[in-house]
N, C-alpha and C positions, 0 to 999 in steps of 0.2 A: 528452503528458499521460497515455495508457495508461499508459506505461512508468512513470512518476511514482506514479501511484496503485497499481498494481502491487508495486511496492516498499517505499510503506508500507506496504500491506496484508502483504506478508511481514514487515517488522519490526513490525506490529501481533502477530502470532501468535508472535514469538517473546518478547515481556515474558510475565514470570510471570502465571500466572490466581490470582487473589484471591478467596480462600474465607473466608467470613462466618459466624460461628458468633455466633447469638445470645443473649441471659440465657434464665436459666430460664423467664421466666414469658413469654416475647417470641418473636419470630418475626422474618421477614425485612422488616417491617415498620418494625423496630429501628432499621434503616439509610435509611429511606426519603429522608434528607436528604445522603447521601451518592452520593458522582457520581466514579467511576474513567475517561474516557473513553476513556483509551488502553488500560488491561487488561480482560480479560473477568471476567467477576464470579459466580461462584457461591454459592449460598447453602445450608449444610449445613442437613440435613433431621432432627431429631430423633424419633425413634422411642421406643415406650413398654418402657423397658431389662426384665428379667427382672429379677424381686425378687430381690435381692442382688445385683444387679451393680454392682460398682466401679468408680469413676471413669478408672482407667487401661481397664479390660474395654471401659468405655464409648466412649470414645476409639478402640481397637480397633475398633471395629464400626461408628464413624461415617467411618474411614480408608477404609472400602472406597467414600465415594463423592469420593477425592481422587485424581486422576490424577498418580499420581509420574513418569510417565513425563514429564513435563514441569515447567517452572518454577512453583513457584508460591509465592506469601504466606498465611499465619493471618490473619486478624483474628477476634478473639474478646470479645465484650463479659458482665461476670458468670461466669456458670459456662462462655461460654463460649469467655471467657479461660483458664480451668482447665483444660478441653479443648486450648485450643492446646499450655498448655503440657506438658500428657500428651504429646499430636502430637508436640510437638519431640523426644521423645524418641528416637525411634522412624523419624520421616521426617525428612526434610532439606529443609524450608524455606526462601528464601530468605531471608526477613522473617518475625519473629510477635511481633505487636502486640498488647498488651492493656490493655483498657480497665475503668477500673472493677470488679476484678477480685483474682485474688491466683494467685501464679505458684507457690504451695507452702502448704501446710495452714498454719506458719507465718505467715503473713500476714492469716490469717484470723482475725476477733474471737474473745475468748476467750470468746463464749458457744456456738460450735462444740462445741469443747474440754468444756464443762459439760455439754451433752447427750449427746457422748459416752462421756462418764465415767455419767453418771444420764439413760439415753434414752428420756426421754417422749415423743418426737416420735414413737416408734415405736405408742404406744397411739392417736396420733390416726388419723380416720380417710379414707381416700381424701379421699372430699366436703369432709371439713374441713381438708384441708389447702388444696384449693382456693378455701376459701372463704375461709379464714384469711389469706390471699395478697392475698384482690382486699379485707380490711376493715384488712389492717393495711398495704397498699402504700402509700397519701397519709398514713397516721399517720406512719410510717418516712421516708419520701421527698417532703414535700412538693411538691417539686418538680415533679413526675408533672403534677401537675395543668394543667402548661401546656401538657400533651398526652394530658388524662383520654381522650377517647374511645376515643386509638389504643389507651392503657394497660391499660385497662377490655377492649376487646374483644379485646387478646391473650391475655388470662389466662382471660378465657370462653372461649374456645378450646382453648384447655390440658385435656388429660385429666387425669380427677385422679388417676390411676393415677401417671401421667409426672409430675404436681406431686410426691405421696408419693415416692416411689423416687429422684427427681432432688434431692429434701429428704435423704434418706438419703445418696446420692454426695457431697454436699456435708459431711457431717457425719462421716462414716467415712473421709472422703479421707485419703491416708497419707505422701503426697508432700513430700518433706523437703526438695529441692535441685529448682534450675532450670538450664535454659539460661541461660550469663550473656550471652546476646546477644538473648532478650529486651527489646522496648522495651515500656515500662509509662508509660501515659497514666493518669492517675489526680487527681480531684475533693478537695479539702480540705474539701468539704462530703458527703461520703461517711459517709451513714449507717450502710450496711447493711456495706460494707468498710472501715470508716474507717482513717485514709490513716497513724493512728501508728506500725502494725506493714509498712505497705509500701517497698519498695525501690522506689521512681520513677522515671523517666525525664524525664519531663514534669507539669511540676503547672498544674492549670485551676484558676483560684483561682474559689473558690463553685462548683466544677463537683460535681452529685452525680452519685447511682449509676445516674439518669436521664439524666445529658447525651449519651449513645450519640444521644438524638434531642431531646433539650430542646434541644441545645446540637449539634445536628448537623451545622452549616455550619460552623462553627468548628475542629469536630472533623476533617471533612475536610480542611480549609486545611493543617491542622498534619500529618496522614497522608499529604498530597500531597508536603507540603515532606520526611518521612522516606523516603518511596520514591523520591527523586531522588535520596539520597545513596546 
């Protein structure tokens, strides 16, 4: 029996470790309904970037807390799906999964695109971006609401430095072309990504830009069944 459990415990260490990158406005909290039992599971720590830094710069600087010397998987839900796909570029993944999300500036609504061209969002201020986050998130995403408190207390938590600047990454992102080995989970009830300008893998019908945890057991079923293959 030693020897038995010995031996899983070495093929337990050898499966990839799976790295969680959560949305903007979210934390590791994101994933609370999510359960990997056989891989080890880390959760990327986001930091308040340097005014002007770009989304690839950003990527950059969150790579230093992923251990390449071993196997590992993306998951990234919202921006930080955007994130993964910056990663891929860069590291060698074995899997990167994105949720809710968009794998290239292209995919992104065209009211990105408008503030880029005429950038108001740059006159608002710190506080009000964060505040602007927690009064227009249930306008946006109804959906939220079947998990207000978790929703509510991630965004209160969020600096509103990191809210601004992470609003900027988003809006300046330049990224044209992806990994075509990208898998892309993505809601048809996607307000904030809506799903006409995405290239899919999997579609959750009524799933929004909240299902990372509205819809978190489900989410996992289907992420369990792509890391067998």
């Amino acid at each position: 029996m030693l020897f038995l459990s010995g031996t899983f415990s070495l093929a337990q260490e050898k499966l990839p470790t799976i790295y969680l990158l959560p949305g903007q406005g979210a934390d590791q909290r994101l994933f609370s309904k999510f359960d990997f039992p056989t891989h080890k599971v880390v959760h990327i720590k986001y930091h308040i970037p340097e005014k002007g830094t770009k989304m690839k710069e950003y990527a950059e600087q969150l790579s230093s807390q992923i251990n390449t010397s071993e196997k590992f998987i993306l998951i990234g839900t919202s921006i930080g799906g955007m994130l993964s796909s910056e990663l891929s570029e860069f590291l060698n993944p074995e899997k990167v999964i994105v949720i809710s999300s968009a794998k290239s500036k292209n995919e992104l609504p065209g009211r990105y695109n408008f503030q880029k061209k005429i950038p108001i969002y740059k006159l608002v201020s710190p506080a009000l971006a964060r505040w602007g986050a927690m009064i227009m998130q249930p306008i946006v995403e109804p959906d939220r609401n079947k998990e207000k408190e978790i929703f509510k207390s991630m965004l209160r938590d969020k600096n509103k430095y990191y809210m601004k600047r992470s609003i900027a990454m988003i809006i300046e992102w330049e990224k044209e072309t992806y990994k075509d080995n990208i898998i892309h989970i993505h809601g048809n009830d996607d307000s904030t990504v809506p799903i006409k300008n995405v290239n899919y893998d999997y579609l959750i019908n009524e799933g929004s830009h909240m299902m990372t945890l509205t819809r978190g057991h489900e989410l996992n079923k289907l992420i369990l069944s792509i890391l067998e293959n």
